[in-house]
MOPAC internal coordinates of N, CA, C and O (Angstrom, degrees):
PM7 1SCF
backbone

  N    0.0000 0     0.00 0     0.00 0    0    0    0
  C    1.4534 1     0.00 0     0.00 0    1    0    0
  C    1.5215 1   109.10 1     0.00 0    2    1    0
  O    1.2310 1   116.42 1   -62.95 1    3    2    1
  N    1.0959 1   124.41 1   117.05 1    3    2    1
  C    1.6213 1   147.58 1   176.56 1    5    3    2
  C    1.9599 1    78.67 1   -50.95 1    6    5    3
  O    1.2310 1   129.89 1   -31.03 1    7    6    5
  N    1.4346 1    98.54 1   148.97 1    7    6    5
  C    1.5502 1   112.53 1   171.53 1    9    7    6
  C    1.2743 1   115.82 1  -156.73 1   10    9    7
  O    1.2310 1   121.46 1   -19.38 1   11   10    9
  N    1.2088 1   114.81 1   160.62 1   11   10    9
  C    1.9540 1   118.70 1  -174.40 1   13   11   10
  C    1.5116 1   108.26 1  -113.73 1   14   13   11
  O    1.2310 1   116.33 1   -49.15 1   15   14   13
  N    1.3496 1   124.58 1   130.85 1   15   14   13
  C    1.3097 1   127.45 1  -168.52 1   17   15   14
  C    1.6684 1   106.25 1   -67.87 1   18   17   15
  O    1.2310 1   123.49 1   153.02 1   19   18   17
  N    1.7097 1   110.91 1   -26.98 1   19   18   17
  C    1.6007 1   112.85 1   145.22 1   21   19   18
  C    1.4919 1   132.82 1   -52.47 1   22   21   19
  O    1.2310 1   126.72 1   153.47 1   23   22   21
  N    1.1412 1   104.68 1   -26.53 1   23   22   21
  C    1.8388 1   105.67 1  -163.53 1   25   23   22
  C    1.7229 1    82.24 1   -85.96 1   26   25   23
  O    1.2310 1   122.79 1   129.20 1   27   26   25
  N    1.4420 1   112.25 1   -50.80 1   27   26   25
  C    1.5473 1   120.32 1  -149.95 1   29   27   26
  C    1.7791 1    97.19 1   -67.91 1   30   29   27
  O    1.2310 1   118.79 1   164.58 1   31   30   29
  N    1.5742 1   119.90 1   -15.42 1   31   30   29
  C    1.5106 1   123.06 1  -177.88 1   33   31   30
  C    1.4765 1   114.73 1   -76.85 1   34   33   31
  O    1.2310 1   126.69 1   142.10 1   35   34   33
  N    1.6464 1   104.74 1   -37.90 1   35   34   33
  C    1.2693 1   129.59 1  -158.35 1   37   35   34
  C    1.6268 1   100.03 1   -78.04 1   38   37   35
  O    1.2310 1   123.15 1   133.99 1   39   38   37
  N    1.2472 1   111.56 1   -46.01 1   39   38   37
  C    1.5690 1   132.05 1   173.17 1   41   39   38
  C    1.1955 1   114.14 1   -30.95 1   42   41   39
  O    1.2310 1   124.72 1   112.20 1   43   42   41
  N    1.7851 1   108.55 1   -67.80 1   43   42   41
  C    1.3487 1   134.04 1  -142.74 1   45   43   42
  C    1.7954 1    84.09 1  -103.25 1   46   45   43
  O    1.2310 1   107.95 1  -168.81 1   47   46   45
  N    1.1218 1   140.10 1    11.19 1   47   46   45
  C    1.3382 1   130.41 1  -178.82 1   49   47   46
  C    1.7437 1    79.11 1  -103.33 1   50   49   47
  O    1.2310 1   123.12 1    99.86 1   51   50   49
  N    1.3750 1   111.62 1   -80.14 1   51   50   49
  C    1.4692 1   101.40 1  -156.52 1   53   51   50
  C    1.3024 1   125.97 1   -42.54 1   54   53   51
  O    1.2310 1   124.47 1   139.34 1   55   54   53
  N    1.0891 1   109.02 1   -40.66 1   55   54   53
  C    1.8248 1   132.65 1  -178.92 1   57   55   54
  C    1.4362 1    90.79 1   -55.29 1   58   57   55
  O    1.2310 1   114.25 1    81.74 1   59   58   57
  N    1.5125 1   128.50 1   -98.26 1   59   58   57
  C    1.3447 1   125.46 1   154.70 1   61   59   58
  C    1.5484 1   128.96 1    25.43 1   62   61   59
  O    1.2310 1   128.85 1    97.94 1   63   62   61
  N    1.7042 1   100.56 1   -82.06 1   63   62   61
  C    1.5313 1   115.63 1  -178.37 1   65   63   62
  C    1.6244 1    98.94 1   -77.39 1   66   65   63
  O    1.2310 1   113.72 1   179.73 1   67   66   65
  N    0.9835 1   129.49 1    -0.27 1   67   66   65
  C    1.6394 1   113.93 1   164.40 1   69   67   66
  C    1.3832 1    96.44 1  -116.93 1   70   69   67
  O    1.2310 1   102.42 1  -175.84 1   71   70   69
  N    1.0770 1   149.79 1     4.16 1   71   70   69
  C    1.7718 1   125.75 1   164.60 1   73   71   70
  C    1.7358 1   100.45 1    92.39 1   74   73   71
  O    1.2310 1   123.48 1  -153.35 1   75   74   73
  N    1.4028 1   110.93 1    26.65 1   75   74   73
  C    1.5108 1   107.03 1  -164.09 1   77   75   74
  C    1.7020 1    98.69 1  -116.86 1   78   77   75
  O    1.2310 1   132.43 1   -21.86 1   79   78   77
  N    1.7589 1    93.60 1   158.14 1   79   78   77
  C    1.3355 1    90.72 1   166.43 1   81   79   78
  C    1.6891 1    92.40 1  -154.19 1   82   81   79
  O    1.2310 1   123.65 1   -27.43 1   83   82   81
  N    1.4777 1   110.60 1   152.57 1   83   82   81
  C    1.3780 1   112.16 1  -172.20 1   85   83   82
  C    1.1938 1   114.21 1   -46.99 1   86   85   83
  O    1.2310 1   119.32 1   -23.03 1   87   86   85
  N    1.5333 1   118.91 1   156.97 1   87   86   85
  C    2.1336 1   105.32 1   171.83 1   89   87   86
  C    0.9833 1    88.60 1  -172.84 1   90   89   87
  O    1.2310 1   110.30 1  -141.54 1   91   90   89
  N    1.8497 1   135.83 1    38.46 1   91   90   89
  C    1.1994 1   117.08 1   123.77 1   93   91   90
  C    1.7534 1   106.90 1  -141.80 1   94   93   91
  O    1.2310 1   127.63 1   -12.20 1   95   94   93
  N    1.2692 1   102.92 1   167.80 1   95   94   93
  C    1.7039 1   137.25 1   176.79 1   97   95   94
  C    1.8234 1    95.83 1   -16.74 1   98   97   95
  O    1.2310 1   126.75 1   -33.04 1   99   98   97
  N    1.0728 1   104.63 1   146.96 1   99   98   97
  C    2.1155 1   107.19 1   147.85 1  101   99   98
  C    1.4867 1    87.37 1   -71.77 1  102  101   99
  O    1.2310 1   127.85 1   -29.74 1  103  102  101
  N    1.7227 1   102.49 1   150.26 1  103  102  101
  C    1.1546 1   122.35 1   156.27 1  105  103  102
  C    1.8939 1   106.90 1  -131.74 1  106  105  103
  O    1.2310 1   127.91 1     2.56 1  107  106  105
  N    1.6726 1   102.38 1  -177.44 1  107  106  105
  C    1.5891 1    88.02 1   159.67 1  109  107  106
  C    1.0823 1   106.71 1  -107.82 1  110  109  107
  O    1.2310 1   122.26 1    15.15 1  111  110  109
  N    1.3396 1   113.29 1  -164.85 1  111  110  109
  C    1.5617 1   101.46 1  -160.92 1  113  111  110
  C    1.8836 1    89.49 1   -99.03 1  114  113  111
  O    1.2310 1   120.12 1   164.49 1  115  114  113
  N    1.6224 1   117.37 1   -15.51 1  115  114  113
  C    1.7568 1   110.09 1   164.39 1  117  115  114
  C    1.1620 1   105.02 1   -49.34 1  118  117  115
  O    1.2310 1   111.24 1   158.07 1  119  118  117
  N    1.5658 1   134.10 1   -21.93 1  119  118  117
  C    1.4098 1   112.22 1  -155.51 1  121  119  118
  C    1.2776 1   114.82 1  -108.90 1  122  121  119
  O    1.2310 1   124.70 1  -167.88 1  123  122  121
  N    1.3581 1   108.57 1    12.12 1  123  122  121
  C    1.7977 1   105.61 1  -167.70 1  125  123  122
  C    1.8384 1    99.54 1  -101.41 1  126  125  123
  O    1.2310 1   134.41 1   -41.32 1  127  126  125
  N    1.1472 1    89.74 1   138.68 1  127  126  125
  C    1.3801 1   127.68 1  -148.35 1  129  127  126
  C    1.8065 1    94.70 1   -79.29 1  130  129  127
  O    1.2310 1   118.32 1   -12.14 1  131  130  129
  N    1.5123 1   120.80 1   167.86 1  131  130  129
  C    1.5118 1   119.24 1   160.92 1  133  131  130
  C    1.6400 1   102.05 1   -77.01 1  134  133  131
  O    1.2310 1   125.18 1   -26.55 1  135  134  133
  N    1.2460 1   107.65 1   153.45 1  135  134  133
  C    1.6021 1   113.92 1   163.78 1  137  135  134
  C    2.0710 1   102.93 1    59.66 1  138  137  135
  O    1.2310 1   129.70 1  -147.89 1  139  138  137
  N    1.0433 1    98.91 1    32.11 1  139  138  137
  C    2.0565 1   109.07 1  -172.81 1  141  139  138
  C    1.7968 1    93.27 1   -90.25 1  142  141  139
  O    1.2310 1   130.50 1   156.94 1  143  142  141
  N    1.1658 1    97.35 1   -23.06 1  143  142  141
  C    1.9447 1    78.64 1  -163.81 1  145  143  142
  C    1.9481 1    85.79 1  -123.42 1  146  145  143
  O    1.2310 1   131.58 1   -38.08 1  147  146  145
  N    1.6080 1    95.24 1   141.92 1  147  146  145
  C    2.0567 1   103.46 1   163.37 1  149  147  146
  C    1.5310 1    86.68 1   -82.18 1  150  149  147
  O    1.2310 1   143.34 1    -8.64 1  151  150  149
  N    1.5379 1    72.26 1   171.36 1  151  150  149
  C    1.8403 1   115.21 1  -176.36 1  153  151  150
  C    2.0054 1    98.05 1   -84.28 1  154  153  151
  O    1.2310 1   125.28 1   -72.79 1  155  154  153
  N    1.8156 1   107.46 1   107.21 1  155  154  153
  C    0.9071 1    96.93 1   174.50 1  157  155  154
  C    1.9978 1    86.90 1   130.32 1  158  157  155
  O    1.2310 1   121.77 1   141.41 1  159  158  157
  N    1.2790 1   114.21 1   -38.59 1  159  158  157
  C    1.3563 1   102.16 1  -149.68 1  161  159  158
  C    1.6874 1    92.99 1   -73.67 1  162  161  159
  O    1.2310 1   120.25 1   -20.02 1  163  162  161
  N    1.3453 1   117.12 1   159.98 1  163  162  161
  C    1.8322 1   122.51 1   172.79 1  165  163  162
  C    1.8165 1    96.50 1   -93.56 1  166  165  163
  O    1.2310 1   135.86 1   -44.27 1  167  166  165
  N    1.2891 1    86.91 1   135.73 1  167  166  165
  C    1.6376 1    98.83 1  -177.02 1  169  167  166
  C    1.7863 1   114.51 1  -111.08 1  170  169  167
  O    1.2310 1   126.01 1  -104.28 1  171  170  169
  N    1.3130 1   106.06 1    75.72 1  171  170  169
  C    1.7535 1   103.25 1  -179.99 1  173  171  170
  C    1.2873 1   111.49 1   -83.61 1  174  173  171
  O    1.2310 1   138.54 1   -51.25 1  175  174  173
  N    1.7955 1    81.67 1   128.75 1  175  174  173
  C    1.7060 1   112.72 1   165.49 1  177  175  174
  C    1.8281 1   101.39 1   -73.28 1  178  177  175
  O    1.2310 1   131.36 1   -33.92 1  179  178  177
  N    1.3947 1    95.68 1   146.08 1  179  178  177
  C    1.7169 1   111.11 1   151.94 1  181  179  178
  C    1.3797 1   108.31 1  -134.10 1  182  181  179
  O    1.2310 1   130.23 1   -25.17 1  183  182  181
  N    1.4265 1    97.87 1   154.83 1  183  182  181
  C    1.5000 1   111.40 1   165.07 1  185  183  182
  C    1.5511 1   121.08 1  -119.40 1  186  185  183
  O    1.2310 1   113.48 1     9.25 1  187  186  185
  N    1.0365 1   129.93 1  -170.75 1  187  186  185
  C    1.4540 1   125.47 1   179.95 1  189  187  186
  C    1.7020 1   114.55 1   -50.43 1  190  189  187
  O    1.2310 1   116.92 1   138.73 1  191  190  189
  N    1.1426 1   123.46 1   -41.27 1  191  190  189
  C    1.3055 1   136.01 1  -171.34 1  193  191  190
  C    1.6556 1    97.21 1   -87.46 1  194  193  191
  O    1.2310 1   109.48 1   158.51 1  195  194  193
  N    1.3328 1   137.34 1   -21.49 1  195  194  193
  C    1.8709 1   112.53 1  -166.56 1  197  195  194
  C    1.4829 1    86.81 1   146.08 1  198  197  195
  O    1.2310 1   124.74 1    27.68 1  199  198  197
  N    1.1692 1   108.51 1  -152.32 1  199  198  197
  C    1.6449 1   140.30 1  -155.71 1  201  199  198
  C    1.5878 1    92.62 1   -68.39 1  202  201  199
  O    1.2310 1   110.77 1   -21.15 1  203  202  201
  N    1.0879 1   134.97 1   158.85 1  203  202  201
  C    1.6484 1   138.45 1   152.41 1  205  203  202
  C    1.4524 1   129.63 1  -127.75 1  206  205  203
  O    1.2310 1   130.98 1   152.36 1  207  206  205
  N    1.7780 1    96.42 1   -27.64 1  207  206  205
  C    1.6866 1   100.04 1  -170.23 1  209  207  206
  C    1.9423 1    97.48 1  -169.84 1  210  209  207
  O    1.2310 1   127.45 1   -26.87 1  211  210  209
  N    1.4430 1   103.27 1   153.13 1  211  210  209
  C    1.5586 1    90.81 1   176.16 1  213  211  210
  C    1.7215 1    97.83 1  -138.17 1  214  213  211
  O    1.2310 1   124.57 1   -60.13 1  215  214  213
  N    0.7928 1   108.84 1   119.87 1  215  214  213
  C    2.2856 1   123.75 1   166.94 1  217  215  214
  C    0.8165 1   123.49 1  -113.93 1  218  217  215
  O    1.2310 1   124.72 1   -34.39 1  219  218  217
  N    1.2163 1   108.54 1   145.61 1  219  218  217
  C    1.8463 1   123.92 1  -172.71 1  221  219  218
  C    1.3533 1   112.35 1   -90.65 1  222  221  219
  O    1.2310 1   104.97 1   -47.08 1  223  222  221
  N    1.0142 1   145.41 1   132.92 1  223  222  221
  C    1.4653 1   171.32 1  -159.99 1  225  223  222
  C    1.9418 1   100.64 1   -80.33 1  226  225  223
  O    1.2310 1   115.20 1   -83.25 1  227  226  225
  N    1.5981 1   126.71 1    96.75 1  227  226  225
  C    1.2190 1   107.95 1   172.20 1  229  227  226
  C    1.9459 1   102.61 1   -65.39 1  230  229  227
  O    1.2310 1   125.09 1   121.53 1  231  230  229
  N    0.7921 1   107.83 1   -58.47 1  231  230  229
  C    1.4539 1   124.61 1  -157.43 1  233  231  230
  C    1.5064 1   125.14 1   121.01 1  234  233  231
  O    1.2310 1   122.34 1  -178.72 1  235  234  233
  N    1.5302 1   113.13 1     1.28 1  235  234  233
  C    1.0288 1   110.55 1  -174.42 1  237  235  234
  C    1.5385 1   106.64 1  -121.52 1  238  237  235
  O    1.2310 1   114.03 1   -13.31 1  239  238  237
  N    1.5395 1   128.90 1   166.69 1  239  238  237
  C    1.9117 1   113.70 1  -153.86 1  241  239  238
  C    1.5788 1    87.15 1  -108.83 1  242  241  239
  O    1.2310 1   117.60 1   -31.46 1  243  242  241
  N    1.6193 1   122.18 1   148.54 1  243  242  241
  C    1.5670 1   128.25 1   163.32 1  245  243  242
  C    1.1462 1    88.99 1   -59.98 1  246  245  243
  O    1.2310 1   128.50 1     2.95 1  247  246  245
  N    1.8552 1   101.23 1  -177.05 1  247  246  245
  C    1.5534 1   117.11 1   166.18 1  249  247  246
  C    1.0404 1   111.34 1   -86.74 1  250  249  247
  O    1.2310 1   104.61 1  -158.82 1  251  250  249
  N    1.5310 1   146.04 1    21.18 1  251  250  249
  C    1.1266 1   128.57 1   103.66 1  253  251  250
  C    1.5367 1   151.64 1   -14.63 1  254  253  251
  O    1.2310 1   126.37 1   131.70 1  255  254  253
  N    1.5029 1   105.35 1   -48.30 1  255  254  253
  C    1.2792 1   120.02 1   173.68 1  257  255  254
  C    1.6626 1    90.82 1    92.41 1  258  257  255
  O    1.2310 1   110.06 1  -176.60 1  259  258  257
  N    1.4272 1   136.27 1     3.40 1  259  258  257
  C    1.8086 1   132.76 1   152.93 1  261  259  258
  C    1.6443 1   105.71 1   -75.87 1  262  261  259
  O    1.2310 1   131.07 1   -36.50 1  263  262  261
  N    1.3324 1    96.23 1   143.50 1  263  262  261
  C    1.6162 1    83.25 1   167.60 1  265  263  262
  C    1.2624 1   117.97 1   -65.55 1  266  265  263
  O    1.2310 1   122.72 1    -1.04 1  267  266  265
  N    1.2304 1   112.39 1   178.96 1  267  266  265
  C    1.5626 1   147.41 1  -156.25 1  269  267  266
  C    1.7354 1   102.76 1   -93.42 1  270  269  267
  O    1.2310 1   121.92 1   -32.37 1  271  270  269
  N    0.8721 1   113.93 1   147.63 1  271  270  269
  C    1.5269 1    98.60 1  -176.52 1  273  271  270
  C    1.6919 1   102.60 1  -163.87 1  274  273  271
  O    1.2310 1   113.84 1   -80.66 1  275  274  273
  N    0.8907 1   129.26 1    99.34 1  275  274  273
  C    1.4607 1   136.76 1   159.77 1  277  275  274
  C    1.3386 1   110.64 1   -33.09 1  278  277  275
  O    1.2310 1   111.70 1   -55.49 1  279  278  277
  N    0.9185 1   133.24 1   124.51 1  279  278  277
  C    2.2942 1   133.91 1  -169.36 1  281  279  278
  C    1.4713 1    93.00 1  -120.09 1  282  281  279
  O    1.2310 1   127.16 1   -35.24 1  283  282  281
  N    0.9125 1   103.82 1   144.76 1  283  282  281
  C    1.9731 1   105.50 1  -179.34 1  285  283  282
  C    1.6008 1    98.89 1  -150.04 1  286  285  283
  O    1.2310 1   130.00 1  -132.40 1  287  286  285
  N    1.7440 1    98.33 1    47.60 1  287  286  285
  C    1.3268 1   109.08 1   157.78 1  289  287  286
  C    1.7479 1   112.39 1   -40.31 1  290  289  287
  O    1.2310 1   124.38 1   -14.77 1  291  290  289
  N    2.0668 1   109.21 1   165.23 1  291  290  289
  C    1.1675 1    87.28 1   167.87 1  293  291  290
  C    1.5373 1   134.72 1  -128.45 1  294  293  291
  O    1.2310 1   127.21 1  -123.86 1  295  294  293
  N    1.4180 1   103.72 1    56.14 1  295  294  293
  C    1.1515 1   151.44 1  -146.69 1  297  295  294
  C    1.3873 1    92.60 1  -130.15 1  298  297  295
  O    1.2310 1   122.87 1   -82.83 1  299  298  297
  N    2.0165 1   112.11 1    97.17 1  299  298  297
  C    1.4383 1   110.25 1  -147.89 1  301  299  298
  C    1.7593 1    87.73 1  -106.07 1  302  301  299
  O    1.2310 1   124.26 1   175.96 1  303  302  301
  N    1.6920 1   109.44 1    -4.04 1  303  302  301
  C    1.5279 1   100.98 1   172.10 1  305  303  302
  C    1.6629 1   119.33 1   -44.71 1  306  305  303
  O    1.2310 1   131.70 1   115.23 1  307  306  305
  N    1.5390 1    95.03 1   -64.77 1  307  306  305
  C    1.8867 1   118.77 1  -165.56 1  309  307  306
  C    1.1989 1    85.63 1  -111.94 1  310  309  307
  O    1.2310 1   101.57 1  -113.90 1  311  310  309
  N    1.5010 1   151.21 1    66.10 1  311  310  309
  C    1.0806 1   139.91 1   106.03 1  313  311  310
  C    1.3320 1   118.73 1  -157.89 1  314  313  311
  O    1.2310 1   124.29 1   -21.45 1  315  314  313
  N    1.7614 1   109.37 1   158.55 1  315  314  313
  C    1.4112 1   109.75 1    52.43 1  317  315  314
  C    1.3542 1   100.78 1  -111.24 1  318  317  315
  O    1.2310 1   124.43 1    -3.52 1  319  318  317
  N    1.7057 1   109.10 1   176.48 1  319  318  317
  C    1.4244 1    86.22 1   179.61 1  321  319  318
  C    1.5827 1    92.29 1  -166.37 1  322  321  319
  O    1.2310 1   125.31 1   -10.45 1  323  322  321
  N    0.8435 1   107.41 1   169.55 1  323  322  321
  C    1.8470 1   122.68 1   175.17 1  325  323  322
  C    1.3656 1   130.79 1   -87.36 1  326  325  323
  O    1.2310 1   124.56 1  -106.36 1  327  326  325
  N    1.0451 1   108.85 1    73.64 1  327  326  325
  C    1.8399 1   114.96 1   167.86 1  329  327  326
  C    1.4075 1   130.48 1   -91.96 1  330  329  327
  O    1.2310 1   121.39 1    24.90 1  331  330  329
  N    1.5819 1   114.95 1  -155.10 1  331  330  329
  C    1.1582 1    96.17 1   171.08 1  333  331  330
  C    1.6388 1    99.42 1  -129.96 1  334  333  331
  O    1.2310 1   118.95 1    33.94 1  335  334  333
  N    1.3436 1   119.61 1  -146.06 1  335  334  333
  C    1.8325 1   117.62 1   170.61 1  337  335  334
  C    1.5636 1    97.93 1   -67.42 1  338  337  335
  O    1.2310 1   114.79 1   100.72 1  339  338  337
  N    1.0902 1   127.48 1   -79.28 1  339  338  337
  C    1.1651 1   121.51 1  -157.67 1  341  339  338
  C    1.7900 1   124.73 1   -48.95 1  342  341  339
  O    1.2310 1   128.23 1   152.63 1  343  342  341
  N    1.3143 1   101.76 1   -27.37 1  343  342  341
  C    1.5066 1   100.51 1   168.79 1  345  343  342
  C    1.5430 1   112.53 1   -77.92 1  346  345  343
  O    1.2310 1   121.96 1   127.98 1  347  346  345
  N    1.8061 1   113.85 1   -52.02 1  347  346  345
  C    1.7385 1   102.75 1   173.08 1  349  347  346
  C    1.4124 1   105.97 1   -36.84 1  350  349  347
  O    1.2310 1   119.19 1   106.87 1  351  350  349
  N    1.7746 1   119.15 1   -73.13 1  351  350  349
  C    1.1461 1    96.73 1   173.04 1  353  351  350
  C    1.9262 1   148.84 1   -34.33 1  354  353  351
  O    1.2310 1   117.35 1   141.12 1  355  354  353
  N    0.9109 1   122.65 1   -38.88 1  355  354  353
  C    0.9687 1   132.83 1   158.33 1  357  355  354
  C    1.6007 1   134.29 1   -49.56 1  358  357  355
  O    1.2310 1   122.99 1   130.17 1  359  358  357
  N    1.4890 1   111.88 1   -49.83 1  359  358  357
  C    1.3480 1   102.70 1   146.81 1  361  359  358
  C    1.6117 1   128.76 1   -88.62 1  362  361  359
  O    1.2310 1   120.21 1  -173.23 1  363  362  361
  N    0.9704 1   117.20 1     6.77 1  363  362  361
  C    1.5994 1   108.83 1   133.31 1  365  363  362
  C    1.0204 1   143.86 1   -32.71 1  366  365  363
  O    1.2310 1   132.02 1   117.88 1  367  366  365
  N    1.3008 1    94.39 1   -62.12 1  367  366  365
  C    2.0531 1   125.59 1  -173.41 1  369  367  366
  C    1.2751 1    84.23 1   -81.41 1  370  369  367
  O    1.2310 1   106.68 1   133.07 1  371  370  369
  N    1.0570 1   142.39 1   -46.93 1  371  370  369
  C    1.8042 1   122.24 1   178.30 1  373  371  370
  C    1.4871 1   121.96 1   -59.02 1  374  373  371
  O    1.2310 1   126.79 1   138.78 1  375  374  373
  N    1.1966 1   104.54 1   -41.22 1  375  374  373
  C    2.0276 1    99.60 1   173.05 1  377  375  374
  C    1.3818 1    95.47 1   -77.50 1  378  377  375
  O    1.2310 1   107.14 1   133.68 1  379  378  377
  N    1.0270 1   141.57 1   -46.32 1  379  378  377
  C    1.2643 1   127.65 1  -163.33 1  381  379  378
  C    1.9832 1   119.85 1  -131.49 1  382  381  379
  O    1.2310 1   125.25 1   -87.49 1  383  382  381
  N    1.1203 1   107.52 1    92.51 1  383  382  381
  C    1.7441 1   122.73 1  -139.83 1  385  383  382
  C    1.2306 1    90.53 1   -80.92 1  386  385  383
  O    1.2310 1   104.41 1   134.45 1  387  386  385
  N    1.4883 1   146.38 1   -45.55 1  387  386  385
  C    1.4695 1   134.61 1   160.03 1  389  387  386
  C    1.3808 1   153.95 1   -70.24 1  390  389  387
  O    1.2310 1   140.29 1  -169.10 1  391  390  389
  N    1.7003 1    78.24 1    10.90 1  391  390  389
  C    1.6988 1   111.87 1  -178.85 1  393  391  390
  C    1.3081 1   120.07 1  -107.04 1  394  393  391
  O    1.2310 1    93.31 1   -94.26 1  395  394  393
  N    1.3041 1   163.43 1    85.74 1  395  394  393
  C    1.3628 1   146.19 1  -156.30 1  397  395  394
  C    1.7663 1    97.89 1  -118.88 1  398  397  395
  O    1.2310 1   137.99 1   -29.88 1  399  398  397
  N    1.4937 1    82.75 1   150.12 1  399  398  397
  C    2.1162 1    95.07 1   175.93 1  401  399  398
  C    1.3893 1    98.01 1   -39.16 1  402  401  399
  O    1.2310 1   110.00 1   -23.09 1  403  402  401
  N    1.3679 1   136.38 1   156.91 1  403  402  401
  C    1.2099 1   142.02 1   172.66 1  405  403  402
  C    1.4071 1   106.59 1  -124.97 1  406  405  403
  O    1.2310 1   118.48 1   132.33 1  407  406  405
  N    1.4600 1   120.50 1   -47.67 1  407  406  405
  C    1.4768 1   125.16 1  -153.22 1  409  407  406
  C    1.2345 1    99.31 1  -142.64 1  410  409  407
  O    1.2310 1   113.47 1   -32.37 1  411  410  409
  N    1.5472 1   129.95 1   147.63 1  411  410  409
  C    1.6132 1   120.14 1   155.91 1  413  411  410
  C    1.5377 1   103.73 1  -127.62 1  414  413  411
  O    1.2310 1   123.99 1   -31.47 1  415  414  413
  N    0.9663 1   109.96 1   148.53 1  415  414  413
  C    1.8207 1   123.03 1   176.62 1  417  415  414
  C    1.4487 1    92.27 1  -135.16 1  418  417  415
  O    1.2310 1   132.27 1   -28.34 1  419  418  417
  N    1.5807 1    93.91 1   151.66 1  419  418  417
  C    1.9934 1   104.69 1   172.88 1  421  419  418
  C    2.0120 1    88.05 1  -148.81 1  422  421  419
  O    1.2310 1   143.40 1   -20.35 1  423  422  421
  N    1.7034 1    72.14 1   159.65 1  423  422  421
  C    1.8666 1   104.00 1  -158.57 1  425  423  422
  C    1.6431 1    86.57 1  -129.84 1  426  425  423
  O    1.2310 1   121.50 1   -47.34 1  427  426  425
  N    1.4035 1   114.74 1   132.66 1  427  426  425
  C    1.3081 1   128.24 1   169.86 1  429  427  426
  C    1.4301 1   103.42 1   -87.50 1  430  429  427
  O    1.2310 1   117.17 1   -61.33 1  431  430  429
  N    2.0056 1   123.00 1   118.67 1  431  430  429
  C    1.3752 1    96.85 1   164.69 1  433  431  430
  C    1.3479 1   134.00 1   -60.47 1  434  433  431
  O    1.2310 1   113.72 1   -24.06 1  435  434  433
  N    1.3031 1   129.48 1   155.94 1  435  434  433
  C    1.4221 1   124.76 1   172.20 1  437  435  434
  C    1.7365 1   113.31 1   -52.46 1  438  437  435
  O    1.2310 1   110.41 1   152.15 1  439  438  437
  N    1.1871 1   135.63 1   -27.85 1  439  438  437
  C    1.3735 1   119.70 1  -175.64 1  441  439  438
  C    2.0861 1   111.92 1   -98.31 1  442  441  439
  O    1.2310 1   127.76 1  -150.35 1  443  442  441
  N    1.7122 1   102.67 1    29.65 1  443  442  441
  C    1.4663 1   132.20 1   154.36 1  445  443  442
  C    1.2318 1   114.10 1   -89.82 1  446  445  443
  O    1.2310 1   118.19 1   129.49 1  447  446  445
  N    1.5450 1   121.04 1   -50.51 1  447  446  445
  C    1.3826 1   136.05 1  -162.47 1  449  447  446
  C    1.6251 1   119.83 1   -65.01 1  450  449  447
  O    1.2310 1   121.01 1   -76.59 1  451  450  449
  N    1.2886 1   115.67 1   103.41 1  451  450  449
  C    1.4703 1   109.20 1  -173.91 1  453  451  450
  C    1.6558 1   121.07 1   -46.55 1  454  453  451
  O    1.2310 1   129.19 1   -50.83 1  455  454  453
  N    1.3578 1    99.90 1   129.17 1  455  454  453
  C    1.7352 1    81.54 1   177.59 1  457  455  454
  C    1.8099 1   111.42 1   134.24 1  458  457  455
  O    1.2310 1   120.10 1   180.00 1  459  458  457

């Protein structure tokens, strides 16, 4: 995967500033399941180039039936705000129209982790 020494900064800050480190699979974002992410977990988007976007996991599913996901776009008009995959995705593909989510991975912070 081609990557940006920006995307790869942006990554390693959030992960970082929450005590997180990835600990599960890429998926696409068709494949994520109802009830797939806990309340608490960070949900990173990628795109073709690296990192794209990072959300917090409510634990609870939109009416969609995707989970719930807090977006802390940084775009302080319309957010932050509560969607689900298909809308993060979606304004994605709006700032950037030849780029679409590709992959999502999520990192449990450490003060989730029993122990």
């Amino acid at each position: 995967m081609l990557t940006s020494k920006k995307n790869i900064e942006a990554n390693d800050f959030w992960l970082a500033f929450c005590d997180a480190k990835l600990d599960k699979e890429a998926i696409r974002p068709s494949e994520v399941k109802p009830g797939q992410f806990s309340r608490g977990d960070l949900v990173v988007f990628y795109k073709y180039n690296g990192f794209a976007h990072v959300a917090i996991a409510t634990g609870r599913s939109a009416e969609s039936g995707s989970p719930s996901l807090y977006s802390l776009w940084h775009n302080r008009e319309t957010h932050p705000i509560i969607d689900d995959i298909a809308g993060i995705c979606a304004h994605a593909k709006s700032a950037d129209k030849d780029h679409p989510i590709e992959t999502i991975r999520t990192a449990t912070p450490a003060w989730y982790l029993p122990g």
